[in-house]
N, C-alpha and C positions, 0 to 999 in steps of 0.2 A: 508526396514522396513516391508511392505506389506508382502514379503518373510517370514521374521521371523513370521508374527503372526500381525500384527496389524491392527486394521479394518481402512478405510478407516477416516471414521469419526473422528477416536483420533488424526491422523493425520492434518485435516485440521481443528481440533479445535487447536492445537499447534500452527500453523500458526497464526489463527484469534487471537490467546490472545497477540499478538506481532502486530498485527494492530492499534489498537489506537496508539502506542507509532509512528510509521512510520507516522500515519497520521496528529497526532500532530506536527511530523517535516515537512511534506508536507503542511499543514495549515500554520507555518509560513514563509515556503519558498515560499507560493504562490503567485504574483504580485494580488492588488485588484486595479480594476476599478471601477468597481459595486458591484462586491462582488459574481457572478456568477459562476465565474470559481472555485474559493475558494468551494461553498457551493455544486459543482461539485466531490468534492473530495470523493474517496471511494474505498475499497477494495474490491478483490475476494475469492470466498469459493477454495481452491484450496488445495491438497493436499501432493503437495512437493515445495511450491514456495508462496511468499506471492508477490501480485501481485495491483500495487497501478493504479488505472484510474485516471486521470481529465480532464474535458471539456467532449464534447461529440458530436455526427454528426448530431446533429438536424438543424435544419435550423434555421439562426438568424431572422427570420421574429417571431417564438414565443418566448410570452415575460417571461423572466428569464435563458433564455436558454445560456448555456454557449458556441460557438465551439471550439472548438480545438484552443486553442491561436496561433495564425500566430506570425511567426517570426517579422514581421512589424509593430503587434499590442502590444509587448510587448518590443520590443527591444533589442540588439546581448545579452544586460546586463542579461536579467531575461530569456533565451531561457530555459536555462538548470538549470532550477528551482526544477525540479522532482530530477533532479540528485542528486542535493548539498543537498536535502534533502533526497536521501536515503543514502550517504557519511556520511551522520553527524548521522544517526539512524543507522547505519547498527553496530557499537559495541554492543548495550542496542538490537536491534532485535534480532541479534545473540545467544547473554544471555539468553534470553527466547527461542526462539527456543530452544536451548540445554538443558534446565532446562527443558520444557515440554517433548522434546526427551528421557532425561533420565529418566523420571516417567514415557513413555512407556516401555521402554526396562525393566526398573525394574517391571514392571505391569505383562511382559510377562515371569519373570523369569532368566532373561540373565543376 
């Protein structure tokens, strides 16, 4: 796309308008203890790839901090939690993405 003519920016806005939907399914696939890891949850500016975080590598001594959920602290059950929630988004992500893709391409004349 960058090839054809597209600036950088309309690119990773197509991405981000397909984030809240991803993140809404990662919110309720996420295990809450405390509710840290959950409010952990967040997306990148990225410009061919929408790109979902959660937890994070701070040290659990501060307080609200979410780590990286261990295999041991959530169970074999809830490991693959990010997964099942981009499997269940990734039709309705898809859909946007391509809807914003083709109002570049027609933007650009193609």
């Amino acid at each position: 796309m960058k090839k054809l003519g597209a600036k950088s920016e309309d690119l990773k806005s197509a991405w981000q308008k397909a984030e809240p939907t991803a993140l809404g399914y990662l919110n309720r696939e996420t295990p809450v203890r405390t509710g840290n890891l959950k409010a952990s949850n967040r997306g990148s500016k990225r410009e061919s790839s929408l790109y979902l975080y959660s937890g994070n590598n701070r040290q659990r001594k501060r307080k609200g901090s979410a780590f990286y959920a261990p295999f041991v602290q959530w169970g074999p059950q809830n490991t693959f939690y990010a997964t099942r929630a981009v499997q269940k988004s990734e039709n309705k992500v898809v859909n946007i993405v391509d809807n914003e893709m083709q109002k570049i391409i027609d933007r650009l004349g193609f």
